[in-house]
C-alpha positions in Angstrom: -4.9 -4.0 -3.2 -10.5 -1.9 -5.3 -12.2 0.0 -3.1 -10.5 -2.4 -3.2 -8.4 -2.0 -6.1 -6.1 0.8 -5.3 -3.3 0.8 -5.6 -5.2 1.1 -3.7 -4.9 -1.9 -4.4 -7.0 -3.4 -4.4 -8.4 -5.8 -1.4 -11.8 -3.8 -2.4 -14.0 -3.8 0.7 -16.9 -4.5 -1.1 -15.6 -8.2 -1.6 -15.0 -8.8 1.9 -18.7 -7.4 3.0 -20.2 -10.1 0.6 -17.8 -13.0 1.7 -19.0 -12.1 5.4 -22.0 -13.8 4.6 -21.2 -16.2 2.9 -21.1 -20.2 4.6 -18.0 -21.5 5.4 -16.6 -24.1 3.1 -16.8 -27.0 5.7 -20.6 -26.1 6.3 -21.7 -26.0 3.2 -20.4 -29.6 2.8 -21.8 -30.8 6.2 -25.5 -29.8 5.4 -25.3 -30.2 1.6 -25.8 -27.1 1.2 -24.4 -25.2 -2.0 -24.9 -21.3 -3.0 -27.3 -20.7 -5.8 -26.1 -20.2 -9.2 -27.3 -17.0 -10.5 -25.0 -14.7 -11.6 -24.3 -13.7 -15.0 -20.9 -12.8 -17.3 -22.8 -9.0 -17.3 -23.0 -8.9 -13.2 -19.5 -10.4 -13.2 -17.9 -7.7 -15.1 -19.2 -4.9 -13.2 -18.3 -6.3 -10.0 -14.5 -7.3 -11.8 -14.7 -3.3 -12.9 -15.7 -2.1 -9.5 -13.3 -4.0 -7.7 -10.3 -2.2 -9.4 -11.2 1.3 -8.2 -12.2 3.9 -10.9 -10.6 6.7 -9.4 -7.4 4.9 -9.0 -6.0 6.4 -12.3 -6.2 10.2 -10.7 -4.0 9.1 -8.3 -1.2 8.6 -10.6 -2.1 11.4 -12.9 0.4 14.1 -11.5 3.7 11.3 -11.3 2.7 9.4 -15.0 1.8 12.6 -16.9 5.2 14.4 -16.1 7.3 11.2 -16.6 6.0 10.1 -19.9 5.4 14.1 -21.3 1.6 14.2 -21.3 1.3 10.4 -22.9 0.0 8.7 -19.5 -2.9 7.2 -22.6 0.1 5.3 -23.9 1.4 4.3 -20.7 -2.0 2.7 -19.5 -2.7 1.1 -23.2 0.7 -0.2 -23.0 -0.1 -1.9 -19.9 -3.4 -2.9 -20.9 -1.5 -5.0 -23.7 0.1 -6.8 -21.3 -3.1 -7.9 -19.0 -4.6 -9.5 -22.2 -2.1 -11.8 -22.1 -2.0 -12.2 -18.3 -5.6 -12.2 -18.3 -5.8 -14.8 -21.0 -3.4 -17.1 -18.9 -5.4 -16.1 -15.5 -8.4 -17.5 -17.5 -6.3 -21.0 -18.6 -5.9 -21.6 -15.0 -8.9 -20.9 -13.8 -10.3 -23.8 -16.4 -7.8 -26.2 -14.2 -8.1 -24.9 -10.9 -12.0 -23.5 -10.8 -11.4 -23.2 -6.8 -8.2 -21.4 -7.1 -7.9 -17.4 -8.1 -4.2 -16.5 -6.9 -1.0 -16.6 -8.7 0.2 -18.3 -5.5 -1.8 -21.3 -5.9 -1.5 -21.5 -9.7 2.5 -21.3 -9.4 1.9 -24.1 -6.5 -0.2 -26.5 -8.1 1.0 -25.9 -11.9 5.1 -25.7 -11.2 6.4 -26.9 -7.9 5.5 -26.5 -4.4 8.4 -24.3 -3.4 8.2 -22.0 -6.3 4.9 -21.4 -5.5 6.0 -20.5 -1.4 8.2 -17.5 -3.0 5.4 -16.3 -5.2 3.0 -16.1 -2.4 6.2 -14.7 -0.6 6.9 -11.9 -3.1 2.6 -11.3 -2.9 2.7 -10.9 0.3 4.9 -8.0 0.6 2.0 -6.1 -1.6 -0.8 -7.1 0.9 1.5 -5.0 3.5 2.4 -2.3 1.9 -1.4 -1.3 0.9 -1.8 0.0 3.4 1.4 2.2 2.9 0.0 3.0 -0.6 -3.4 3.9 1.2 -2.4 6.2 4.0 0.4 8.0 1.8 -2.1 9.2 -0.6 -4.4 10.3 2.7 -1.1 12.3 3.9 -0.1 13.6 0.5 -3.8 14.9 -0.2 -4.4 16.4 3.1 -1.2 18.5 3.5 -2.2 19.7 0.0 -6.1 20.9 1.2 -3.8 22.2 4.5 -0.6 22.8 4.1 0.7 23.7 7.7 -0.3 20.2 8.6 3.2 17.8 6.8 2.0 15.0 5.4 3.8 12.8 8.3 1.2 13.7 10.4 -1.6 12.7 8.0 0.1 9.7 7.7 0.6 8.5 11.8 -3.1 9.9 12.1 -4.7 7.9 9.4 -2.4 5.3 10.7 -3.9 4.9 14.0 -7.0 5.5 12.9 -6.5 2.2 10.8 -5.0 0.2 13.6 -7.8 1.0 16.1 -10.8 0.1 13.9 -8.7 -3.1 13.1 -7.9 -4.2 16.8 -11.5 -3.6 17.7 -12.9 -5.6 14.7 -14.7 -2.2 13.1 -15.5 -3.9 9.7 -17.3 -1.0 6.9 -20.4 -2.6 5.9 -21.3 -3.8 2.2 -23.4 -0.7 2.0 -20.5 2.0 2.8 -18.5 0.3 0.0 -21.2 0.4 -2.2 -22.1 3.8 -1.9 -18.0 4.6 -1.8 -17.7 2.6 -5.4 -20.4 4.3 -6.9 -19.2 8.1 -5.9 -16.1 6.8 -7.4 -17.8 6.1 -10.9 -19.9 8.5 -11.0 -17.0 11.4 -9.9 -15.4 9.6 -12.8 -18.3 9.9 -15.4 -19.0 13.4 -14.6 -15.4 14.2 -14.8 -15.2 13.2 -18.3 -18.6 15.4 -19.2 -16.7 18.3 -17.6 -13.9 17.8 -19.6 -15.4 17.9 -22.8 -17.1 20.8 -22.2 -14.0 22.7 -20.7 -12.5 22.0 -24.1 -15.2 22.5 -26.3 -15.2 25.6 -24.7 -11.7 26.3 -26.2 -9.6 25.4 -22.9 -6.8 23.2 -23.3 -6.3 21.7 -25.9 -9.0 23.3 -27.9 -10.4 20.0 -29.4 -11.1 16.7 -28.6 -9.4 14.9 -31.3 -5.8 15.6 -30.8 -3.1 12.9 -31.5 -0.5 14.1 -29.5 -2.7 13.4 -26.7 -1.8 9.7 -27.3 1.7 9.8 -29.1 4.1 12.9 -29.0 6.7 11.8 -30.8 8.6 15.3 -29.7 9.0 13.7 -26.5 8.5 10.1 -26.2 11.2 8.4 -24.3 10.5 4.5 -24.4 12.3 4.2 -21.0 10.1 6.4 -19.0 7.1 5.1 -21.1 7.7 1.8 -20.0 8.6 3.0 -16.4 5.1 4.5 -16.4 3.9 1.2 -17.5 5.1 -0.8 -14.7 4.1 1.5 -12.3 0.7 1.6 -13.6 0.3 -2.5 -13.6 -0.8 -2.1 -9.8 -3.6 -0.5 -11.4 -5.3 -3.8 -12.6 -4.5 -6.0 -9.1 -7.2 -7.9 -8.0 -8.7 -7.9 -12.1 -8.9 -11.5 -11.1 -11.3 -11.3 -8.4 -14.4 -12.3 -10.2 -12.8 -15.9 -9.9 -14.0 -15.9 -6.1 -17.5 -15.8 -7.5 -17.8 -19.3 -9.1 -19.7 -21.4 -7.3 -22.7 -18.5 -7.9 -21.9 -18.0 -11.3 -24.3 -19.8 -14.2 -22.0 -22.0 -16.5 -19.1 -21.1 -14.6 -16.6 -22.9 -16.8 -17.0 -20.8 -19.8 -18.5 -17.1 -17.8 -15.7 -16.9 -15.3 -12.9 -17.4 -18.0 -14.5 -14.5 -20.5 -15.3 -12.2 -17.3 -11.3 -12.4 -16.4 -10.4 -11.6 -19.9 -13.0 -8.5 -19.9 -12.8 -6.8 -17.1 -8.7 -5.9 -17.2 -9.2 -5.1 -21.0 -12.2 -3.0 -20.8 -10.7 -1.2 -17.2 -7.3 -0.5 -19.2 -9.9 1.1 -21.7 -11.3 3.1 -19.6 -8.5 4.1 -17.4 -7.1 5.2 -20.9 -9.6 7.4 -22.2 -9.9 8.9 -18.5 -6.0 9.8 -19.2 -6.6 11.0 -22.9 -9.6 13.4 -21.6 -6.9 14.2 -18.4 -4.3 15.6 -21.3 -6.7 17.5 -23.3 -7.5 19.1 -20.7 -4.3 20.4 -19.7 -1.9 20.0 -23.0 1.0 21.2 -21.2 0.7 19.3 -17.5 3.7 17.8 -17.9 5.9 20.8 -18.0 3.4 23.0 -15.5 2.5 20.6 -12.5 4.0 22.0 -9.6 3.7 19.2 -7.2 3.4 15.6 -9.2 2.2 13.6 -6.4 -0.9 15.8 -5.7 -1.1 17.2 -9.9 -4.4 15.9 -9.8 -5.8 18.7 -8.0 -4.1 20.8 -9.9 -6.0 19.9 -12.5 -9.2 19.5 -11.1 -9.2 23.3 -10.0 -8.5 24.1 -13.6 -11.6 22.8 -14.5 -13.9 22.8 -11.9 -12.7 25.1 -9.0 -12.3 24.7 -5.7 -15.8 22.0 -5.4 -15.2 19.9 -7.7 -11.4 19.0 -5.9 -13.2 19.0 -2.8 -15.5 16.5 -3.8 -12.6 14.1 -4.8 -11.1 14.8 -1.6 -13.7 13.1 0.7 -14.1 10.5 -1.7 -11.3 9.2 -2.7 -9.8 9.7 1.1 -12.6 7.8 1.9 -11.6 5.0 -0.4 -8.2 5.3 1.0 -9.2 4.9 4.4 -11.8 1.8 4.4 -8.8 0.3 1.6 -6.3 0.4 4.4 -8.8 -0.9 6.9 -9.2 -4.1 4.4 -5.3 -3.9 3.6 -4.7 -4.8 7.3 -7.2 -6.9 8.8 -5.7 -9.0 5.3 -2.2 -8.7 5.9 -3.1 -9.2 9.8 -4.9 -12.2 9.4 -2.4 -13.8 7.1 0.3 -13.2 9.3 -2.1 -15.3 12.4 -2.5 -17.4 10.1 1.0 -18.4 9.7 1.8 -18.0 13.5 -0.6 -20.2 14.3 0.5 -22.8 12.3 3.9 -22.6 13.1 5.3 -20.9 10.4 6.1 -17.9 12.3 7.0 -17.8 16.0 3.1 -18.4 17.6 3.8 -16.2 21.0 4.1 -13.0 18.6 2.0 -14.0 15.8 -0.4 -16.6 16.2 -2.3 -15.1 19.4 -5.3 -13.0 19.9 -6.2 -10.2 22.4 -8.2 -11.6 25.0 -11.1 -8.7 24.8 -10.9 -8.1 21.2 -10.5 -11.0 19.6 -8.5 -9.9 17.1 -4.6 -10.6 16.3 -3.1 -7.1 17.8 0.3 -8.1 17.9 -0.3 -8.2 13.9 -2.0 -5.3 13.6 0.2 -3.1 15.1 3.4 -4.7 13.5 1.5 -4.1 10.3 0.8 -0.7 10.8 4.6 0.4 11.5 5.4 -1.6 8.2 2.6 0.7 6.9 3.9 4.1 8.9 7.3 3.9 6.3 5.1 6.2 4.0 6.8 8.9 6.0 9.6 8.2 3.9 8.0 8.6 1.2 6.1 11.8 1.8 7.6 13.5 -1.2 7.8 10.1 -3.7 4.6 8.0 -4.4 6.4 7.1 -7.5 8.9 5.0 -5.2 6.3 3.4 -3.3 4.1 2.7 -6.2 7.3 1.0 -7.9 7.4 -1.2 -4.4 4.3 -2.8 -5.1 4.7 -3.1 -9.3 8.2 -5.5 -8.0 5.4 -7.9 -6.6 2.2 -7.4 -9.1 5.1 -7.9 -12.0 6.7 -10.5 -10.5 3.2 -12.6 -10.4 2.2 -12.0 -14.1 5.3 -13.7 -14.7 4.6 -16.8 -13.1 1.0 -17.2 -14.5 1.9 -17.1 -17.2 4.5 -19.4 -17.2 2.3 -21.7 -15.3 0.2 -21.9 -18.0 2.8 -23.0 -19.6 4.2 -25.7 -18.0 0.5 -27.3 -16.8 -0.4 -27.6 -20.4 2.3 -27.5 -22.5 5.1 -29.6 -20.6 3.4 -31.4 -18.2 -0.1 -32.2 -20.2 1.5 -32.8 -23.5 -0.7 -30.1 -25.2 2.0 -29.6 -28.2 -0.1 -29.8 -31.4 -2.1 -27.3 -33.6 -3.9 -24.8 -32.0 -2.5 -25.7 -28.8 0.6 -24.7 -29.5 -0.2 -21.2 -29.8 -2.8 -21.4 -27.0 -0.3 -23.2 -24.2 3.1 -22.2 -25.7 3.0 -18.7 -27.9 0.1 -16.6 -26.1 1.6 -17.3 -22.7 5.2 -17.2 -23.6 4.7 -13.8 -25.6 2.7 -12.8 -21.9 5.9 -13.7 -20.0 8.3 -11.5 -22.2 6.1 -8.4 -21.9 5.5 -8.7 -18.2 9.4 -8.8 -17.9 9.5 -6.1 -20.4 7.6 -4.1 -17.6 9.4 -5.6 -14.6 12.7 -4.9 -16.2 11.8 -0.7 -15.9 10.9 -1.0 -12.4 12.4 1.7 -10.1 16.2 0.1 -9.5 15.6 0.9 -5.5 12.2 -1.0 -5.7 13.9 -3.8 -7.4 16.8 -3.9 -5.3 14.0 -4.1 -2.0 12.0 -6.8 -3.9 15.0 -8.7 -4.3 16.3 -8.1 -0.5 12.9 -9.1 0.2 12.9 -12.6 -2.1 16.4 -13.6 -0.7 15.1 -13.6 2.3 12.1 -15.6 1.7 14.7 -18.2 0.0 16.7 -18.3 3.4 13.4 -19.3 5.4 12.2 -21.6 2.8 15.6 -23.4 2.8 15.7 -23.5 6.2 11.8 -24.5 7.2 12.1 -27.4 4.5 15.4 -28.5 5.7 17.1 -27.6 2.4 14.2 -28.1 0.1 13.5 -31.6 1.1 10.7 -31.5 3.1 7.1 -29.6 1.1 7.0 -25.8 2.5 3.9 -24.7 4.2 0.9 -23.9 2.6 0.0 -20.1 3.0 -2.7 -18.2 3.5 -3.0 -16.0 1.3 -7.1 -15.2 1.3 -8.2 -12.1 2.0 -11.4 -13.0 3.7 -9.7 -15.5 6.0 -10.6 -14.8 9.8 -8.6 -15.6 12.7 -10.4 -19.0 15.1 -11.4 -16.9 18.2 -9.6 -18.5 21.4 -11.3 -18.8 24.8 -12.1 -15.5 26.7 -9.6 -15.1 29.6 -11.5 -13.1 31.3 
């Protein structure tokens, strides 16, 4: 969406810098050429881990703390249950389609051609609004660090800052996002080391074994649990990433597979211990926070001052900023990409600005999809729910797939495979609905506004489902053809 992985979402930069030079497909086959194979199920993992944004799980610290009464560790392990079994069905598919890596083309290839159109429409929807996600927490930050400044404002000018760089093809370069992912770790690490020390002190909780940190039953409520739950599954978009990496990978069949079941299992770890240290730091959070959507800071002052929230100010608004900039020239380029092959009307969509080169009249209707963050300026929790309707909404359908490619359609029926092709996947389709029945009632309401009218022009561009939809695009390192100069 990661950084790429913010919510932020988690198109991380850092993947787009390496596809850049990478051949294109139709090259590669015309000079018999093919990319070494030398990466490893360690190298994997780190990248899976890095492209799902450390320092995402601050971000919803101040929102999951005060709706779940400190237990934002049971939220995320919650939630981490349910990408094993996502992950484990990711992994099926990726043992059928080794090319693949998107619930679109999974749903596509594995159930029917037209319920995979709606599941690439429903993931489109998050590849706009990441940049929503992006620039709200920008706003949101800001006005905190200066308060006579609304968040509104932080919001239009990170927002033109983003369509600028994008219309004049400003890309940040492998080693920005490098450097941005590692600040992000290490802010993370040293975080932690603070922490401990703050309590061993005898702040906070006093201790660092304290059960109610996890579980307190005094005020567990299993509907705002869950809530927290669903909102935090945009946490672990993009976990599937390493999937891109295949044709480098040693013994791809059997590293990529165990990388895709690592890396959302050990990043749910981690994201949960990060919460548990976030809680013993500040037992009673949850009642105190003044402002949830910046409680991080909050926090952070508590125990380290003024620097150390400083410090996560420039880098996670950073993060935030190149994010965005990989949000839109995604969502920009997808949007071309259906213009110019019809899909869309091409005058708007499929054209590119004669000096730039780059598909402006997407860009900017991209960035005032992006500018409704002003309407959220006072609720990340609703615009997080936005993007949970689509990250939910896929789960679902991978899972399923795997169901229906092995189980139904490939006969597997018997012994082991039963459990593998039928239980393990069905159980992942129940707890994925579990979660994307407690999303926010206006998200799911939007999402659904948002479907239906993906169904109308499916019906319609098919002719009344008789005719195969199109084929989207839905690859974020796809770049516009460059027409002719004009000039």
């Amino acid at each position: 969406m990661s950084a790429a992985t913010r919510t932020h979402l988690h198109l991380p930069p850092s993947v787009h810098a390496y596809r850049e030079v990478q051949m294109p497909d139709e090259c590669q086959e015309a000079s018999g050429v093919s990319l070494k194979r030398v990466l490893t199920l360690r190298y994997l993992i780190v990248f899976g881990l890095a492209y799902l944004a450390p320092t995402v799980v601050f971000n919803y610290y101040g929102i999951i703390t005060s709706m779940t009464g400190g237990m934002m560790a049971l939220a995320y392990v919650i939630t981490t249950v349910v990408m094993c079994f996502t992950a484990y069905s990711y992994a099926a598919m990726v043992k059928a389609y080794p090319v693949a890596g998107s619930a679109y083309t999974y749903v596509r290839k594995a159930v029917n051609p037209w319920l995979g159109f709606l599941t690439g429409w429903v993931m489109l929807v998050d590849y706009l609004l990441l940049p929503m996600i992006c620039y709200l927490l920008v706003g949101i930050y800001m006005n905190q660090f200066i308060p006579v400044v609304p968040t509104w404002l932080w919001v239009v000018a990170a927002a033109v800052i983003g369509a600028w760089t994008n219309i004049a093809g400003v890309r940040a370069t492998g080693r920005i996002n490098t450097v941005i992912i590692a600040a992000q770790v290490a802010f993370s690490v040293v975080l932690i080391v603070l922490i401990a020390g703050y309590v061993w002190r005898g702040n906070g909780s006093g201790s660092l074994f304290v059960a109610s940190a996890l579980v307190n039953p005094g005020h567990f409520d299993a509907g705002n649990v869950l809530l927290a739950a669903s909102i935090l599954a945009v946490s672990f978009l993009g976990f599937d990433a390493v999937s891109t990496m295949a044709e480098e990978t040693v013994e791809p069949a059997k590293t990529v597979p165990r990388a895709i079941m690592i890396v959302p299992i050990a990043a749910g770890l981690g994201f949960a211990v990060i919460s548990y240290f976030t809680q013993i730091a500040w037992p009673a959070g949850y009642q105190e926070i003044s402002n949830p959507d910046a409680g991080i800071f909050e926090l952070l002052e508590r125990v380290g001052g003024t620097a150390l929230s400083t410090t996560f100010l420039v880098t996670d608004n950073l993060a935030s900023l190149i994010c965005a900039m990989a949000g839109l020239a995604a969502a920009s380029r997808i949007l071309y990409g259906m213009g110019r092959d019809g899909a869309l009307p091409k005058r708007f969509f499929g054209t590119l600005h004669s000096r730039f080169r780059t598909p402006v009249n997407n860009i900017v209707l991209t960035s005032l999809i992006a500018l409704s963050a002003v309407f959220y300026a006072d609720n990340l929790t609703g615009a997080a729910s936005l993007m949970s309707f689509g990250a939910l909404t896929g789960f679902v359908l991978v899972n399923y797939s795997v169901i229906n490619h092995y189980f139904i359609r490939g006969g597997r029926r018997h012994g082991w495979d039963l459990v593998r092709y039928l239980v393990v996947p069905g159980v992942g389709v129940l707890v994925s609905l579990v979660l994307w029945v407690n999303v926010d009632a206006s998200a799911k309401i939007l999402g659904a506004i948002w479907l239906g009218v993906g169904i109308i022009y499916l019906a319609l561009s098919t002719k009344g489902f008789r005719q195969p939809p199109i084929e989207l695009e839905l690859d974020d390192d796809h770049e516009p053809e460059q027409e002719p100069s004009r000039r």
